[in-house]
KOLMAR-137451 format. One record per atom (N, C-alpha, C, O, CB): residue number from 1; atom name; residue in one letter; x, y, z. Coordinates in steps of 0.2 Angstrom, whole numbers, always signed. Glycine has a CB too. Layout:
# residues N
(NUM; 'CA'; 'A'; (X; Y; Z))
...
***
This chain:
# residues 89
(1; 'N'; 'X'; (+739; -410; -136))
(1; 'CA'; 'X'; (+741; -417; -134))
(1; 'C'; 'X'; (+749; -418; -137))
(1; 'O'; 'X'; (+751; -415; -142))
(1; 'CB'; 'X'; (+737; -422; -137))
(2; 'N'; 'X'; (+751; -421; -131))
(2; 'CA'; 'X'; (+759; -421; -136))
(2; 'C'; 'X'; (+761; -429; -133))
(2; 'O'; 'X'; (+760; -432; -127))
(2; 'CB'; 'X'; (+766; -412; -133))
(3; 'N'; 'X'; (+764; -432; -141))
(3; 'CA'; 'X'; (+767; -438; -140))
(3; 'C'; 'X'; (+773; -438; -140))
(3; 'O'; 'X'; (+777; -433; -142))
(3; 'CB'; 'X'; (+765; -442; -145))
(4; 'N'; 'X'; (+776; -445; -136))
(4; 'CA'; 'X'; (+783; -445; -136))
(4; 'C'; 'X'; (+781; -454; -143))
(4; 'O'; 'X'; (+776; -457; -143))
(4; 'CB'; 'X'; (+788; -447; -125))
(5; 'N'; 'X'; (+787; -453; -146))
(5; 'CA'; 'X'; (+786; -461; -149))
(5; 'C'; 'X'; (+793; -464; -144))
(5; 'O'; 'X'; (+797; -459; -143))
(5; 'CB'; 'X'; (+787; -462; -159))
(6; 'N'; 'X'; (+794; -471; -142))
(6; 'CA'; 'X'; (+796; -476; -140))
(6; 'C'; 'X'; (+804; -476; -144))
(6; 'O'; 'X'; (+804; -476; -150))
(6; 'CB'; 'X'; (+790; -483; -141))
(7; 'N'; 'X'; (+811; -476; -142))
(7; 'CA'; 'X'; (+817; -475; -147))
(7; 'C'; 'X'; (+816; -484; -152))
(7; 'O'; 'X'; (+817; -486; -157))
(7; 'CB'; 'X'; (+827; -473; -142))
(8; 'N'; 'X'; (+815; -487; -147))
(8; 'CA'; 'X'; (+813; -495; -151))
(8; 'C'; 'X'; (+811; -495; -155))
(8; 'O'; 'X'; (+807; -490; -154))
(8; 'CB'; 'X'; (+810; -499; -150))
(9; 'N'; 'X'; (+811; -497; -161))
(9; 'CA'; 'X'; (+805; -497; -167))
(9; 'C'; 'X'; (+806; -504; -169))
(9; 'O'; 'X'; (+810; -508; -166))
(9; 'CB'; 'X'; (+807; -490; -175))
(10; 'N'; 'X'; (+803; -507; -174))
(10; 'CA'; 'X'; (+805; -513; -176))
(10; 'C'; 'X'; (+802; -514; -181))
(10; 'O'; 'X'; (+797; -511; -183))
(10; 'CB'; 'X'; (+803; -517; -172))
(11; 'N'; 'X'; (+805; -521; -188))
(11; 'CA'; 'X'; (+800; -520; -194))
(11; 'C'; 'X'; (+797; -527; -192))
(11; 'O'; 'X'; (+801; -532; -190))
(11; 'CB'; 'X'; (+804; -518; -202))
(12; 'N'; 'X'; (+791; -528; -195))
(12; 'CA'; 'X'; (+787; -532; -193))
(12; 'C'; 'X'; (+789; -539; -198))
(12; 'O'; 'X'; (+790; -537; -203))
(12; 'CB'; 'X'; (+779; -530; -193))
(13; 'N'; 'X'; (+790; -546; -196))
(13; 'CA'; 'X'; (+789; -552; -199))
(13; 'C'; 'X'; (+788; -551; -205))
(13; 'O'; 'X'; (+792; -551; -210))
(13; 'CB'; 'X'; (+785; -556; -197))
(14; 'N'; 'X'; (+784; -549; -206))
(14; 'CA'; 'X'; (+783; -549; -216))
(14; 'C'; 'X'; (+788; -544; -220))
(14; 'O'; 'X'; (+790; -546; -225))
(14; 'CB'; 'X'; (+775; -545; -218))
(15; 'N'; 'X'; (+789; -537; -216))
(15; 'CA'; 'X'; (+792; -532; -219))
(15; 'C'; 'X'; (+788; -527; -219))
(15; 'O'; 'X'; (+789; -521; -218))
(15; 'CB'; 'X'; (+796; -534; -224))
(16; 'N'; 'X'; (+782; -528; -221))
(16; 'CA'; 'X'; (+778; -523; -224))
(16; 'C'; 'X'; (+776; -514; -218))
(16; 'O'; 'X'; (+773; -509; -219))
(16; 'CB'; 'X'; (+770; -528; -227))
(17; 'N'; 'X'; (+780; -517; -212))
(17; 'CA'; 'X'; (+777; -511; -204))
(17; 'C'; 'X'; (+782; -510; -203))
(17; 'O'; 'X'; (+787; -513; -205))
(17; 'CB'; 'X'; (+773; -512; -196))
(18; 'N'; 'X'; (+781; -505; -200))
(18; 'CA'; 'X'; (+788; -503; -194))
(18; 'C'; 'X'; (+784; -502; -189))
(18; 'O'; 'X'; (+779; -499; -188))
(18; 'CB'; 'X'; (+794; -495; -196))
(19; 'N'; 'X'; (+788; -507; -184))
(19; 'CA'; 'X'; (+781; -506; -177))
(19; 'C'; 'X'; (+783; -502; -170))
(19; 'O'; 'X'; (+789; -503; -168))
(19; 'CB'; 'X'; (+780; -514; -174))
(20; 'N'; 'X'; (+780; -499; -167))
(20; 'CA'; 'X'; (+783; -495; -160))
(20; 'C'; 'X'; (+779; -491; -156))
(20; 'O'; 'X'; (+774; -488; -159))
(20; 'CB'; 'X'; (+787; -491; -162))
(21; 'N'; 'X'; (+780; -489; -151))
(21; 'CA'; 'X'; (+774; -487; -146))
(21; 'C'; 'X'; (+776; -479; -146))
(21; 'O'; 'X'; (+780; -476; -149))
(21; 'CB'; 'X'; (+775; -491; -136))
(22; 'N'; 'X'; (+770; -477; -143))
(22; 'CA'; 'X'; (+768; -470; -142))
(22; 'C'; 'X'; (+768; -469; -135))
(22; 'O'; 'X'; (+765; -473; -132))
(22; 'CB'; 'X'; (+762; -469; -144))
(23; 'N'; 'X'; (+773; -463; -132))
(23; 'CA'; 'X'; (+767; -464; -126))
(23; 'C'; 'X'; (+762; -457; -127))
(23; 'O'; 'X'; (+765; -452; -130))
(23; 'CB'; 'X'; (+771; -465; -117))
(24; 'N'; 'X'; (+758; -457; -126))
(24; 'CA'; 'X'; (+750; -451; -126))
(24; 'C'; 'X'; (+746; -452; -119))
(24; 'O'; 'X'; (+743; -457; -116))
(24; 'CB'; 'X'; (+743; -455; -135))
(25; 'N'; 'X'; (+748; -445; -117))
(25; 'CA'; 'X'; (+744; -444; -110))
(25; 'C'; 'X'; (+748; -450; -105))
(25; 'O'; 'X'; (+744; -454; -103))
(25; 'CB'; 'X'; (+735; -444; -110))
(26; 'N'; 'X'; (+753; -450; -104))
(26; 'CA'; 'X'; (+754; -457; -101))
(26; 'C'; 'X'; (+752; -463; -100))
(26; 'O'; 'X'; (+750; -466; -95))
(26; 'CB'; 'X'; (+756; -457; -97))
(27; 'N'; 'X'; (+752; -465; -107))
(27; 'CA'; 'X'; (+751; -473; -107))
(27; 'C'; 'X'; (+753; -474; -115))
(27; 'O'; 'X'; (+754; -470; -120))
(27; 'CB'; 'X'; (+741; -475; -105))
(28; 'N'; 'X'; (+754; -480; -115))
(28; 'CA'; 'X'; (+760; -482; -121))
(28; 'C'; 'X'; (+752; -485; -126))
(28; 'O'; 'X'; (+746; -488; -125))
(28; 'CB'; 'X'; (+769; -491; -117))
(29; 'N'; 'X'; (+755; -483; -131))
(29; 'CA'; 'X'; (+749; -486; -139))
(29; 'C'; 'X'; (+752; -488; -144))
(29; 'O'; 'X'; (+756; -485; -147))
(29; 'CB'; 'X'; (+743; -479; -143))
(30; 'N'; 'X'; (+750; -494; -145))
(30; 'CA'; 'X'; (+753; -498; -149))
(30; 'C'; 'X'; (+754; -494; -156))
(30; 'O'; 'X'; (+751; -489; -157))
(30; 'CB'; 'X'; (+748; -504; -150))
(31; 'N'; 'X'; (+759; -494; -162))
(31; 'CA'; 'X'; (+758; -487; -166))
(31; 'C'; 'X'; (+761; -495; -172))
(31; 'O'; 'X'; (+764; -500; -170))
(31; 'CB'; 'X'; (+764; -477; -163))
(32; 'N'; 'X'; (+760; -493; -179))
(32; 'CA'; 'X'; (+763; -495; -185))
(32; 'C'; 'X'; (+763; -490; -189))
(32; 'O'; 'X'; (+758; -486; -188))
(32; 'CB'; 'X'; (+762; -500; -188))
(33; 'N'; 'X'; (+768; -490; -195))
(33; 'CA'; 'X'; (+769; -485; -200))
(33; 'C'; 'X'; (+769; -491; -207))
(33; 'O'; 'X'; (+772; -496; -207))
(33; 'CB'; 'X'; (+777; -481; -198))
(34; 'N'; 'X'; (+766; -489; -211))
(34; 'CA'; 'X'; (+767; -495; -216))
(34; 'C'; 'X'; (+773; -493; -219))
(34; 'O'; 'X'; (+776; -488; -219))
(34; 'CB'; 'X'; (+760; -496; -221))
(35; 'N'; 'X'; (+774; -499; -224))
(35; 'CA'; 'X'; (+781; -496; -227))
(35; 'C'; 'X'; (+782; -493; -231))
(35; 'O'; 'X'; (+786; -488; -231))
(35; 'CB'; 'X'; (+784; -500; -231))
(36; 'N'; 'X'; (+776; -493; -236))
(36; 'CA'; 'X'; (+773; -488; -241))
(36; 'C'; 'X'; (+772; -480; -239))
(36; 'O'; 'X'; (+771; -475; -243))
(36; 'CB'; 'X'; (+766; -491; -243))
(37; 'N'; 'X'; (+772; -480; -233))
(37; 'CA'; 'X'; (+771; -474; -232))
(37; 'C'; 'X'; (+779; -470; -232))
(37; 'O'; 'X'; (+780; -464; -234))
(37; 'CB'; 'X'; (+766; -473; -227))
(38; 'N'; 'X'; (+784; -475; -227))
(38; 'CA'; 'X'; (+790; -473; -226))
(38; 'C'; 'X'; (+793; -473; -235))
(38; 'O'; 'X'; (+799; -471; -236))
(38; 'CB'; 'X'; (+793; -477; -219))
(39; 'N'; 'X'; (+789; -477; -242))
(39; 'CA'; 'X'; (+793; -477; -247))
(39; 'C'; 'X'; (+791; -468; -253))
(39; 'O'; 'X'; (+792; -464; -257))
(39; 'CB'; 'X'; (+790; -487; -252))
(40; 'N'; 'X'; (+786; -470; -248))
(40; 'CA'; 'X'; (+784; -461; -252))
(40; 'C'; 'X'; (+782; -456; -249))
(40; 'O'; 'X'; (+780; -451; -252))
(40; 'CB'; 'X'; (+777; -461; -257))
(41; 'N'; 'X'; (+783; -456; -240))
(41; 'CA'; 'X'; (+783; -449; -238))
(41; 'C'; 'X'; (+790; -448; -234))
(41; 'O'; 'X'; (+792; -442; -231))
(41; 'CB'; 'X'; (+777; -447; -235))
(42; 'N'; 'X'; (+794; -454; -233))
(42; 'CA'; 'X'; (+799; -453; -229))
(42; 'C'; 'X'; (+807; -455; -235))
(42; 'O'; 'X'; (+812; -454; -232))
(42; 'CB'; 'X'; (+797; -457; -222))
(43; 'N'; 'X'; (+807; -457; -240))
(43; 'CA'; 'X'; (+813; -457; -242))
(43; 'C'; 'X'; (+814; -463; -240))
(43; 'O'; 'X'; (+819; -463; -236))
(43; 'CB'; 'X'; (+816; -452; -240))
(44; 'N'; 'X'; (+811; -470; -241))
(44; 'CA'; 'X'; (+814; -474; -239))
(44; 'C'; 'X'; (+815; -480; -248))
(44; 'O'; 'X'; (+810; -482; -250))
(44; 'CB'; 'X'; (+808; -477; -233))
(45; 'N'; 'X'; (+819; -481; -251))
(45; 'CA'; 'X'; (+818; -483; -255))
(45; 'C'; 'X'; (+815; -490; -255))
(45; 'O'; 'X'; (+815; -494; -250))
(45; 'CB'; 'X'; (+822; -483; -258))
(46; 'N'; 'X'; (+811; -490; -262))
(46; 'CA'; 'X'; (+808; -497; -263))
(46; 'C'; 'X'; (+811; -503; -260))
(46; 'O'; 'X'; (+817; -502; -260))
(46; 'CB'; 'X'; (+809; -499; -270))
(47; 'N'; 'X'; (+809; -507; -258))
(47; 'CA'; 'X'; (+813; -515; -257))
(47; 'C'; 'X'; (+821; -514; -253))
(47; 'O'; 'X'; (+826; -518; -253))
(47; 'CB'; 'X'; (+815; -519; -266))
(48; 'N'; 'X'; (+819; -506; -249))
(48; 'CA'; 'X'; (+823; -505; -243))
(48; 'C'; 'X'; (+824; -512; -240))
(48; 'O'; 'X'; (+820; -517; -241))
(48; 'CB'; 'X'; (+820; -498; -237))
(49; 'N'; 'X'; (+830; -513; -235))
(49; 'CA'; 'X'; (+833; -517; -230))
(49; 'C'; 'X'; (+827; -513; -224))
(49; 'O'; 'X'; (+823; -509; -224))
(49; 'CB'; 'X'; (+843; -516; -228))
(50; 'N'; 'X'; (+828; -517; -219))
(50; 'CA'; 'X'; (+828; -515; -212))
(50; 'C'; 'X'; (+829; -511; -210))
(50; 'O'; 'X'; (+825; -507; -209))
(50; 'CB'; 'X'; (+830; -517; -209))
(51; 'N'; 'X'; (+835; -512; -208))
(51; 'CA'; 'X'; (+839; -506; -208))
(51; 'C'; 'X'; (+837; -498; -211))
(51; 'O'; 'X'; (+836; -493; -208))
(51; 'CB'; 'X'; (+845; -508; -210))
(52; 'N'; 'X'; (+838; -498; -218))
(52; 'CA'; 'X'; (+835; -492; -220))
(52; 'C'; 'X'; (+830; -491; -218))
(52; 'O'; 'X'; (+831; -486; -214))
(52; 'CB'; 'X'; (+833; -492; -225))
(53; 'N'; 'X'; (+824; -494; -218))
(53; 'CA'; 'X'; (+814; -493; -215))
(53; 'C'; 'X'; (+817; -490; -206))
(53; 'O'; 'X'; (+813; -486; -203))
(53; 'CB'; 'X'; (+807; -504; -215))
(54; 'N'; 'X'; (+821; -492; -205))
(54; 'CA'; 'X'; (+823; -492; -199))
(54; 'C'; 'X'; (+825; -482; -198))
(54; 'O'; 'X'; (+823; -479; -194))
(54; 'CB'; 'X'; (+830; -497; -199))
(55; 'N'; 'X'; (+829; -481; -202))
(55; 'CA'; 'X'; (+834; -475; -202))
(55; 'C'; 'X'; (+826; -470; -204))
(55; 'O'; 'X'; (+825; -466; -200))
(55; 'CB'; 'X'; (+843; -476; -208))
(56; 'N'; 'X'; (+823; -471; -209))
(56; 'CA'; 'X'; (+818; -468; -213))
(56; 'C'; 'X'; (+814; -466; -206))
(56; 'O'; 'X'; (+813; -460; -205))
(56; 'CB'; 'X'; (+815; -473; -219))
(57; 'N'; 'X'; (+811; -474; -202))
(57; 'CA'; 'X'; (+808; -469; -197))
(57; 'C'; 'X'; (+810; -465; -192))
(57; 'O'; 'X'; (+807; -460; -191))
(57; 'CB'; 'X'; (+804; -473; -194))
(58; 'N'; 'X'; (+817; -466; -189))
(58; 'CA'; 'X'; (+819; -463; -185))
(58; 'C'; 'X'; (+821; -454; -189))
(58; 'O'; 'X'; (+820; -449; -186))
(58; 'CB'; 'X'; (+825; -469; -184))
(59; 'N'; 'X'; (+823; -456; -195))
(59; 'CA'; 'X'; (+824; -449; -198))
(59; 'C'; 'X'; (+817; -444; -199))
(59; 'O'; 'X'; (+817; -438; -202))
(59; 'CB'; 'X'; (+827; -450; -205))
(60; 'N'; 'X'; (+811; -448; -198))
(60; 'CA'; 'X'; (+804; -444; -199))
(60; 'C'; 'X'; (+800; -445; -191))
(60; 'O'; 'X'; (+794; -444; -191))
(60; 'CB'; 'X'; (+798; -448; -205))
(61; 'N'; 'X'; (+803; -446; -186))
(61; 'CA'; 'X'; (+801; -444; -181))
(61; 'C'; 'X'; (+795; -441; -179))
(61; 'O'; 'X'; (+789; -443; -177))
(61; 'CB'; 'X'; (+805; -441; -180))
(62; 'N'; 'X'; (+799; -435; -182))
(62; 'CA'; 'X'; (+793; -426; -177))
(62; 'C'; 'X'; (+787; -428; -182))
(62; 'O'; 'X'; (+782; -428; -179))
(62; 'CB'; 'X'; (+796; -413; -178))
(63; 'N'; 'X'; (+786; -430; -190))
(63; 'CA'; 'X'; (+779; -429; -193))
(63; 'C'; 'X'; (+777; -435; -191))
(63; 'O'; 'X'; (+771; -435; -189))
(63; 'CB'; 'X'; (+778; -427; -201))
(64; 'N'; 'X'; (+779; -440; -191))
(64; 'CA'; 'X'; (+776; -448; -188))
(64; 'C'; 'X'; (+770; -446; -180))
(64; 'O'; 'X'; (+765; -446; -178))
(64; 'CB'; 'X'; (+785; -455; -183))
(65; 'N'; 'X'; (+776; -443; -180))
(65; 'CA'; 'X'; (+774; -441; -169))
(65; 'C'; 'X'; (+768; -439; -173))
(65; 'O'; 'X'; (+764; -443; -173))
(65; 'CB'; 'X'; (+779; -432; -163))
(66; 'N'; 'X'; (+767; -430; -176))
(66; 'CA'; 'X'; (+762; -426; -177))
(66; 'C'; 'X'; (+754; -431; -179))
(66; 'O'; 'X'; (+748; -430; -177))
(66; 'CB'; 'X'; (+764; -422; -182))
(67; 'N'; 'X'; (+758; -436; -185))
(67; 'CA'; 'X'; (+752; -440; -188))
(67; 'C'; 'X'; (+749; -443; -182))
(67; 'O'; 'X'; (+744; -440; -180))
(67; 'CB'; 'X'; (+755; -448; -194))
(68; 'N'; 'X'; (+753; -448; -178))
(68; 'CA'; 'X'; (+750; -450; -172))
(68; 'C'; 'X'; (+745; -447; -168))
(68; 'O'; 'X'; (+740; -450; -166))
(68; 'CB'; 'X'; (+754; -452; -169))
(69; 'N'; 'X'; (+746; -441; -165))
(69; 'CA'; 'X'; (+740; -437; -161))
(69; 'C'; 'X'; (+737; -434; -166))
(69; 'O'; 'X'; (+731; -433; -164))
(69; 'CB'; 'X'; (+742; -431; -156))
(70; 'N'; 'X'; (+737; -432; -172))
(70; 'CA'; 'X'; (+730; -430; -177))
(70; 'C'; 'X'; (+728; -437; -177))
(70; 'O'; 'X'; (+723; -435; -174))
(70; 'CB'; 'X'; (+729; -425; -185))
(71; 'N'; 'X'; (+728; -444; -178))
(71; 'CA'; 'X'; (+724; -449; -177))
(71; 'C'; 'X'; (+719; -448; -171))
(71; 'O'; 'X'; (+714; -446; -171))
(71; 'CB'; 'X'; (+729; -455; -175))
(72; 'N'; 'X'; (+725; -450; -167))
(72; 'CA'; 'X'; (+722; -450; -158))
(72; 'C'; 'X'; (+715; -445; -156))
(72; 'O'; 'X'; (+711; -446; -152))
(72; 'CB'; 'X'; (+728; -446; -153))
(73; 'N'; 'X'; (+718; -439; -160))
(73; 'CA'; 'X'; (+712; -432; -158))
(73; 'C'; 'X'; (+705; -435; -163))
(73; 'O'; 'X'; (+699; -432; -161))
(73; 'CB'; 'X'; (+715; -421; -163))
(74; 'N'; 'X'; (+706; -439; -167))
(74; 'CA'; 'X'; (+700; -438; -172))
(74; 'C'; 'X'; (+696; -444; -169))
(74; 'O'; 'X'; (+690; -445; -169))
(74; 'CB'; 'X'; (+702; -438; -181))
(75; 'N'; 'X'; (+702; -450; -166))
(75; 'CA'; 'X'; (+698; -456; -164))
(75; 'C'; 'X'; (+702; -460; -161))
(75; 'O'; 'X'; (+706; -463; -165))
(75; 'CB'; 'X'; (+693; -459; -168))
(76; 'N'; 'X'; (+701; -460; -154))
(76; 'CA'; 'X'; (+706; -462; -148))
(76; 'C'; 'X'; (+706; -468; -149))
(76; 'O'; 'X'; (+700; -471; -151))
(76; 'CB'; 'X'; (+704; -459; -139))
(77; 'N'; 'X'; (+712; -474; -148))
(77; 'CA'; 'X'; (+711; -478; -149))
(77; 'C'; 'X'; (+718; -482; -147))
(77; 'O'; 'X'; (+723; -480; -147))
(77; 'CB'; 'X'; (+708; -478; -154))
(78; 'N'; 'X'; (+716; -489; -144))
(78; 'CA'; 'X'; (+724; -494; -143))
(78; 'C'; 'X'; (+728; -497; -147))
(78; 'O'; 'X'; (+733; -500; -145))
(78; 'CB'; 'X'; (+723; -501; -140))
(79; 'N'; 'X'; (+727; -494; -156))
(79; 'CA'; 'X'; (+733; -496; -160))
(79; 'C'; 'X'; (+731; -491; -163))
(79; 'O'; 'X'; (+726; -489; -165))
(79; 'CB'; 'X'; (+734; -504; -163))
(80; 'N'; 'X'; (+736; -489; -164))
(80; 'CA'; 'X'; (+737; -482; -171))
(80; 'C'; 'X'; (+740; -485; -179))
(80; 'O'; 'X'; (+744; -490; -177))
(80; 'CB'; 'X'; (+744; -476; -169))
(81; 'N'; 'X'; (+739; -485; -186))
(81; 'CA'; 'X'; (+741; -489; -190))
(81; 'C'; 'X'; (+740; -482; -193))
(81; 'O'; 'X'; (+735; -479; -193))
(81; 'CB'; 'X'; (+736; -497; -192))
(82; 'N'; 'X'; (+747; -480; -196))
(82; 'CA'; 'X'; (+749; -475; -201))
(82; 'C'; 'X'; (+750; -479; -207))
(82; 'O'; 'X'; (+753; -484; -207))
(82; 'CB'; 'X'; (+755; -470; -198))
(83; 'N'; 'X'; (+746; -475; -213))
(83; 'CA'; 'X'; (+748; -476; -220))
(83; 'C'; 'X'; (+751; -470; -222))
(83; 'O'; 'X'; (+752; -465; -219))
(83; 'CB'; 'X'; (+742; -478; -225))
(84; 'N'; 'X'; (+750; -471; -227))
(84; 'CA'; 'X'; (+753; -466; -235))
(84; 'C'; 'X'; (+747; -459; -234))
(84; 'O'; 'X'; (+748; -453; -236))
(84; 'CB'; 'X'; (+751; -472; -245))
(85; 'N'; 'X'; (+741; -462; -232))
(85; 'CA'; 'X'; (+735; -457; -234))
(85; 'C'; 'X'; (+736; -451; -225))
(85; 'O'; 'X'; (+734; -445; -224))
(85; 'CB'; 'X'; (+725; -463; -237))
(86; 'N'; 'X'; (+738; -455; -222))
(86; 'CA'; 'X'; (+741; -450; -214))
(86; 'C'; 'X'; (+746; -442; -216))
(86; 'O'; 'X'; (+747; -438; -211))
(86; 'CB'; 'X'; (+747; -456; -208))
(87; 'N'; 'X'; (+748; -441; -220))
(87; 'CA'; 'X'; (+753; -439; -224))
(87; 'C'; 'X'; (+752; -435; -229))
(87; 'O'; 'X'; (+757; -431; -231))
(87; 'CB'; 'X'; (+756; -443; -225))
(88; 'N'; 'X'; (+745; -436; -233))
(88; 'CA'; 'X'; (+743; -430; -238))
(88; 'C'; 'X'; (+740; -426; -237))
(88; 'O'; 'X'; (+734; -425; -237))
(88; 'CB'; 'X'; (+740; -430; -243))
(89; 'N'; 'X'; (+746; -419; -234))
(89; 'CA'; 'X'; (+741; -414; -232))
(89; 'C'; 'X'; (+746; -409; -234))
(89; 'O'; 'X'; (+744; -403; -233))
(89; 'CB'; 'X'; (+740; -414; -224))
***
């Protein structure tokens, strides 16, 4: 299975996501990254801007992508919601 993620990303109202689509087998899936995850597996510092969480996901791309289809393979679904624990491996 192979994903494209969406170049848009966005950080959600609160701050606490970064939000952005997948597409998988063609069709677009809702996807989030929590912050926490981009503060301890991507190099985002603490109480990062936007912008930063921004650059952090864009700069973790290919393992976001990967996280997203080992989701998908284990249990197909219309929103994907990546943490911190997608990432200890």
């Amino acid at each position: 299975m192979e994903s494209t993620l969406v170049a848009e990303a966005r950080v959600s109202s609160d701050g606490k996501l970064v939000l952005f689509v997948a597409t998988i087998r063609d069709r677009g899936v809702q996807c989030s990254i929590s912050r926490r995850a981009l503060e301890e597996h991507f190099w985002a510092p603490i109480g990062a801007s936007d912008a930063r969480l921004l650059k952090a996901y864009a700069d973790g791309r290919n393992r976001i992508a990967a996280a997203v289809e080992r989701k998908m393979l284990r249990a197909p679904s219309e929103l994907i919601q990546l943490n911190g624990a997608d990432f200890n491996h």
